[in-house]
C-alpha positions in Angstrom: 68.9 121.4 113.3 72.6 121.4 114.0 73.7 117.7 115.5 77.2 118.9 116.1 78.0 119.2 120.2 80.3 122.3 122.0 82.3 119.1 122.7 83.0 118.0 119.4 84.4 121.4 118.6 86.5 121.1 121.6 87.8 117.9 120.1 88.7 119.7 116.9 90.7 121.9 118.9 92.8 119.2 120.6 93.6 117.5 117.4 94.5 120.7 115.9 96.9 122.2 118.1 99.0 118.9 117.7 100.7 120.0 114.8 100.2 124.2 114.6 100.1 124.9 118.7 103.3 127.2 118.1 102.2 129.0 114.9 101.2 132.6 115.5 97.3 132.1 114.7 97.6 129.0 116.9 98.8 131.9 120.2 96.9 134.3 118.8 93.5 132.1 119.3 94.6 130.3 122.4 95.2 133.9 124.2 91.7 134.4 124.1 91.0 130.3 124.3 87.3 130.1 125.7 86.2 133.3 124.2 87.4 132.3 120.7 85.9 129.0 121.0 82.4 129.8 122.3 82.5 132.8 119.4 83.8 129.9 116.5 80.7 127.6 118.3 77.9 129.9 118.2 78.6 131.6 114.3 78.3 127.5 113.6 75.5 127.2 114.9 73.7 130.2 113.8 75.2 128.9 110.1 77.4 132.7 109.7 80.8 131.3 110.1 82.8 132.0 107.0 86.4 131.3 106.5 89.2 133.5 107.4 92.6 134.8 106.0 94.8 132.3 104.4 99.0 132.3 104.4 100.6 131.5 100.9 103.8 130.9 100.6 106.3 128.9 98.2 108.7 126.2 99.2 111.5 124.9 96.7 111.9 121.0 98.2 111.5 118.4 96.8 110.6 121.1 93.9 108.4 124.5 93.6 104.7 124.6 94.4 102.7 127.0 96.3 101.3 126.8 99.9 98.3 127.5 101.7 97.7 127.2 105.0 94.4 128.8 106.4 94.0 130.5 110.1 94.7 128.0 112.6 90.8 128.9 113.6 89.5 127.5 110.3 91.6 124.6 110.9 89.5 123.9 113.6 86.8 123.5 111.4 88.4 121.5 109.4 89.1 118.9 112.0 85.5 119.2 113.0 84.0 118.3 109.7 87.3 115.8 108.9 86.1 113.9 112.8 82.4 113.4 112.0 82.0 112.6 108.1 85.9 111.0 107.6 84.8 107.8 108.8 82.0 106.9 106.5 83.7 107.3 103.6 86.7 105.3 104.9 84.4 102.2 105.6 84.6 102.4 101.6 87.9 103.4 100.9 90.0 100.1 99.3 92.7 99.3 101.3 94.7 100.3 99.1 94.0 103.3 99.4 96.8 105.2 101.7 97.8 109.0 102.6 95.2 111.1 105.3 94.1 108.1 106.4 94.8 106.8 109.8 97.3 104.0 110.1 98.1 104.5 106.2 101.0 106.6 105.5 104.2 105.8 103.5 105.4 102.8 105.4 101.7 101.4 105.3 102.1 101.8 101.6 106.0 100.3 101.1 105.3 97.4 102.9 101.8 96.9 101.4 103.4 97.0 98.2 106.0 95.0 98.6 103.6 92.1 99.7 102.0 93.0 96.4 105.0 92.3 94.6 106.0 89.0 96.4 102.4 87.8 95.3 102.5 88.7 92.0 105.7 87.7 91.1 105.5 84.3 93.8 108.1 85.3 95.8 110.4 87.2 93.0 110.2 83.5 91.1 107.9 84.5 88.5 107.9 87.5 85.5 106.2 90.1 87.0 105.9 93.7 85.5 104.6 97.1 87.2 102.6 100.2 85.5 103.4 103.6 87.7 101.3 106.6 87.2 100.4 109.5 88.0 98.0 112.5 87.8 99.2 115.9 86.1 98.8 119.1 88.3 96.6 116.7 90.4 95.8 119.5 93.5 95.0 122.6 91.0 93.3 120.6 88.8 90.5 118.4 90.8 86.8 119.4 89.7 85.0 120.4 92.9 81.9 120.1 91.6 82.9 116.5 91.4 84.2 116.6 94.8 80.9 118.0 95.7 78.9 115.3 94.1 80.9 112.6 96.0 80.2 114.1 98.9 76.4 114.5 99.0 76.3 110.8 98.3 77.2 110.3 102.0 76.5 113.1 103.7 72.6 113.5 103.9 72.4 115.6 107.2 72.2 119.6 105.7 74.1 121.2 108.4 77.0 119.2 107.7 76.8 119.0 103.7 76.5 122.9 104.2 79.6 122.9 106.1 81.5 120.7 103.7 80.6 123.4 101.2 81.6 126.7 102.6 85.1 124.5 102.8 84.9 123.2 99.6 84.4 126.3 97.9 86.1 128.7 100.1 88.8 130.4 97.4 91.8 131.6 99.3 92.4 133.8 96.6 90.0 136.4 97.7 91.6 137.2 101.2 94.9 136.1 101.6 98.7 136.9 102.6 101.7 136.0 100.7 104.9 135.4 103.3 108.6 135.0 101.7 110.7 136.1 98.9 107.9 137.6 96.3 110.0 135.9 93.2 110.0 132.9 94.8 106.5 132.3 93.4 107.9 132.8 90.0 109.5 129.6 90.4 106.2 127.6 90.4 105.1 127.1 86.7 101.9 128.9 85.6 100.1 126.1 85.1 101.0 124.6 88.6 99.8 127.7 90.4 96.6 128.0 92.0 95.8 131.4 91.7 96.0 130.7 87.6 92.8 128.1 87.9 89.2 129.4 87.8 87.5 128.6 90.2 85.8 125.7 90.3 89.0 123.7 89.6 92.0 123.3 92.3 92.5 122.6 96.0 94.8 124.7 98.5 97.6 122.5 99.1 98.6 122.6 102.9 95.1 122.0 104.4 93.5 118.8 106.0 90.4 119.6 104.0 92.6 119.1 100.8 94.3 116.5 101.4 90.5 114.3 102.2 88.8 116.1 99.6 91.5 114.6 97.1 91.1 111.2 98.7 87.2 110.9 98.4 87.8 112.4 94.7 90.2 109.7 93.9 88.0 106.7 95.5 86.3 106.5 92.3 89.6 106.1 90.6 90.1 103.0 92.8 86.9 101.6 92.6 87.1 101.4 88.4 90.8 99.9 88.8 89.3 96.7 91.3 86.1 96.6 89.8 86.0 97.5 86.3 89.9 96.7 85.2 90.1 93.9 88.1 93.1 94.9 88.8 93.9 92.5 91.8 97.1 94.4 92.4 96.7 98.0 92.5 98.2 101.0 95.5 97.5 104.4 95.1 99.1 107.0 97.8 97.5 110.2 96.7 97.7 110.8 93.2 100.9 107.8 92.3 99.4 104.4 91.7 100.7 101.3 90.3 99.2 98.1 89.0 101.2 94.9 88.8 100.7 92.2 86.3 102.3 88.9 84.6 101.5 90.5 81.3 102.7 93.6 79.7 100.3 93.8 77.0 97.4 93.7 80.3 98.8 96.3 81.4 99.4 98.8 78.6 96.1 97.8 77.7 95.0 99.2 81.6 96.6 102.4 80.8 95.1 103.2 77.6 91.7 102.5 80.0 92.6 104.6 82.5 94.0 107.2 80.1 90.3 107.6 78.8 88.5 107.0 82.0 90.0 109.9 83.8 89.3 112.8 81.7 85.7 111.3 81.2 84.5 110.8 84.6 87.3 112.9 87.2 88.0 115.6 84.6 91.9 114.7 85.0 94.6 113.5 82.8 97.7 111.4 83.4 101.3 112.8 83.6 102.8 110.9 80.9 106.2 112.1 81.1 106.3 110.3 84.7 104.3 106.6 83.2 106.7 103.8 83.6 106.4 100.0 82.6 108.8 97.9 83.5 109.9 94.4 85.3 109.9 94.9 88.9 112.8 93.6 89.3 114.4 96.5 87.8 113.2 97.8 91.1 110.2 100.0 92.0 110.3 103.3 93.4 107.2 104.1 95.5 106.3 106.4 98.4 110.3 107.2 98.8 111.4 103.8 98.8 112.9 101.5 96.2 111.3 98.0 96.4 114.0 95.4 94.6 114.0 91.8 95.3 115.0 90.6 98.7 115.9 94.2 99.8 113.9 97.6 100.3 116.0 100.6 100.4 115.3 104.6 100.8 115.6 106.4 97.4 118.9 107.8 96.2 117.5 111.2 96.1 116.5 111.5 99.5 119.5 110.4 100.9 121.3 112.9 98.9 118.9 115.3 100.5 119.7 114.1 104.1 123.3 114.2 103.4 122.9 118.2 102.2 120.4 119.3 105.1 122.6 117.9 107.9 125.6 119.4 106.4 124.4 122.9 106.1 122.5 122.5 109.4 123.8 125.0 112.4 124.3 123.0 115.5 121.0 124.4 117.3 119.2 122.6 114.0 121.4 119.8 113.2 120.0 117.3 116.2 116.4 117.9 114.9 117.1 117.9 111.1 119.8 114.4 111.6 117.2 112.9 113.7 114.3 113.4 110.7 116.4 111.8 108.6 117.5 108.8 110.7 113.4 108.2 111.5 113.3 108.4 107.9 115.7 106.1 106.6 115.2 103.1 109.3 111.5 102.8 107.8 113.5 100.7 104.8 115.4 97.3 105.8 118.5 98.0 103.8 119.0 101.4 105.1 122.2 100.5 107.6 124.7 101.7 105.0 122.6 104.9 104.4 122.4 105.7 108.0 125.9 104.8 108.6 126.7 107.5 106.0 124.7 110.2 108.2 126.4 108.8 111.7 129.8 109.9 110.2 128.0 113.3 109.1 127.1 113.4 112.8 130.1 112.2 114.8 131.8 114.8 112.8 129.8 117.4 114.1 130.2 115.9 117.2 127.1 114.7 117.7 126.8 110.9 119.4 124.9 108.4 117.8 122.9 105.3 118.8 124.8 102.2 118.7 121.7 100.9 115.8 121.9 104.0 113.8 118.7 105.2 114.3 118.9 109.1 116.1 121.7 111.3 117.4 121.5 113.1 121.0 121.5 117.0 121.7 125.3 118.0 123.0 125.4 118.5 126.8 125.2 122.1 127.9 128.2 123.3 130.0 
């Protein structure tokens, strides 16, 4: 029996469209709106729908990796599985637990972590160190069999598990189009590449399905940091987590832990090129922001970045790109001299800017 409603499909539509209305699959399904929705409903129903045609492409920034986004009519589905099972396993979820997650995105995580910080360390009084880590290849290289596992613990209705596993398994290898420069690809490392993992290893990067599948994958990765290492102070956004401690032997001790843990139970290593230990108040970078006592600021990088993009920018782009960036930067406290930096790129341009900083204005048409 299928307990999913013509409603609830609708629903997947709305939330959908939010983000991919103007993409050609996007028109292309909304031209023929109700046909393509009661045609998407019944192949649901009757348990035939199979995913479509999936879009890979590279991008360079912040550095190479590949791309796939699948046809804005799978995304649909996507939606409609993400809005009936998400919220079961996010009753479990830590709170610690941020990205693709409602309410928990990199400010969620900044600030989180800097109250993290201010309690371990009482208030920046008190010797206070911080263990950063993350997972190698983490999107290419999560077990779905795993993933599958995880799910059936919490999703005992068949018509949904089986939905979660035509997803799950759907490799967009088999049927798929590649969109940019062709040598662009050779820019992503072999081992970094989807289409070099077999196939019961690696997510599509780009989809919503991913990005949930990753976090109900990684849930077990909190749950032996709290519970097992008791770590009190622990944040994970994606696959970067840190643990805080007094006690820099605790904590290398913690990583040797972890360091055995993951392979043994996630089938997943840590990138040990990217481990740092150190005093936090050499400041920590986290989530694009450096934490340092009394004062949060936006990575060095990033403003770099900013600086760069708004520069090149033609004037029909420049009000959109500048005002990215100035949403950007005012998430960190001590960001005034960073935006100041980009109001001078704008006024330059001609641009006005807001009297706090904070966005530009399109030029008045004559």
């Amino acid at each position: 029996m299928n307990d999913f409603t013509f409603e609830s499909l609708v629903q997947a539509y709305f939330d959908c469209r939010q983000s991919k209305r103007n993409t050609p699959s996007a028109l292309a399904f909304e031209a023929n709106l109700e046909r393509n929705l009661i045609k998407l409903n019944d192949e649901l129903a009757a348990g035939t729908y199979a995913p479509g045609k999936s879009i890979c492409f590279v991008v360079t920034k912040p550095k190479a990796r590949e791309v796939w986004a699948a046809d804005f009519r799978d995304r649909i589905v996507h939606h409609l599985l993400y809005n009936h099972i998400a919220p079961r396993f996010y009753a479990s979820f830590i709170a610690d637990s941020c990205a693709c997650i409602p309410g928990r995105g990199t400010l969620y995580a900044a600030r989180r972590l800097e109250a993290k910080i201010r309690s371990a360390s009482q208030n920046w009084s008190k010797p206070t160190y911080y263990l950063k880590m993350d997972l190698a290849n983490f999107f290419v290289q999560i077990d779905k069999s795993i993933v599958q596992q995880q799910l059936a613990k919490r999703i005992d209705e068949p018509f949904w598990m089986d939905l979660a596993n035509t997803i799950l398994w759907h490799d967009p290898r088999q049927n798929f189009e590649l969109r940019g420069a062709a040598q662009l690809a050779s820019l992503v490392p072999a081992h970094k590449r989807l289409t070099n993992q077999p196939a019961h290893l690696g997510l599509p990067i780009g989809n919503l399905s991913s990005q949930f599948f990753a976090n109900v994958y990684l849930d077990a990765l909190d749950q032996y940091a709290k519970h097992q290492l008791r770590a009190r102070h622990y944040i994970r956004y994606v696959d970067d987590f840190i643990i805080l401690h007094d006690s820099a032997a605790w904590l290398n001790d913690a990583l040797a832990k972890i360091d055995a843990w993951l392979p043994a139970h996630l089938g997943a290593r840590l990138n040990h090129s990217k481990t740092i230990l150190q005093p936090v108040t050499r400041g920590v970078d986290f989530v694009g922001h450096v934490i340092k006592p009394w004062h949060t600021t936006t990575r060095r990088r990033t403003v770099h970045e900013a600086q760069a993009r708004m520069r090149a920018a033609s004037d029909a782009d420049f009000h959109t790109t500048a005002n990215s960036y100035f949403g950007l930067l005012r998430q960190s406290p001590a960001s005034h001299h960073d935006r100041a930096l980009l109001a001078r790129l704008a006024l330059r341009r001609g641009f006005a800017v807001d009297k706090q900083l904070t966005k530009t204005f399109r030029r008045a048409t004559t």
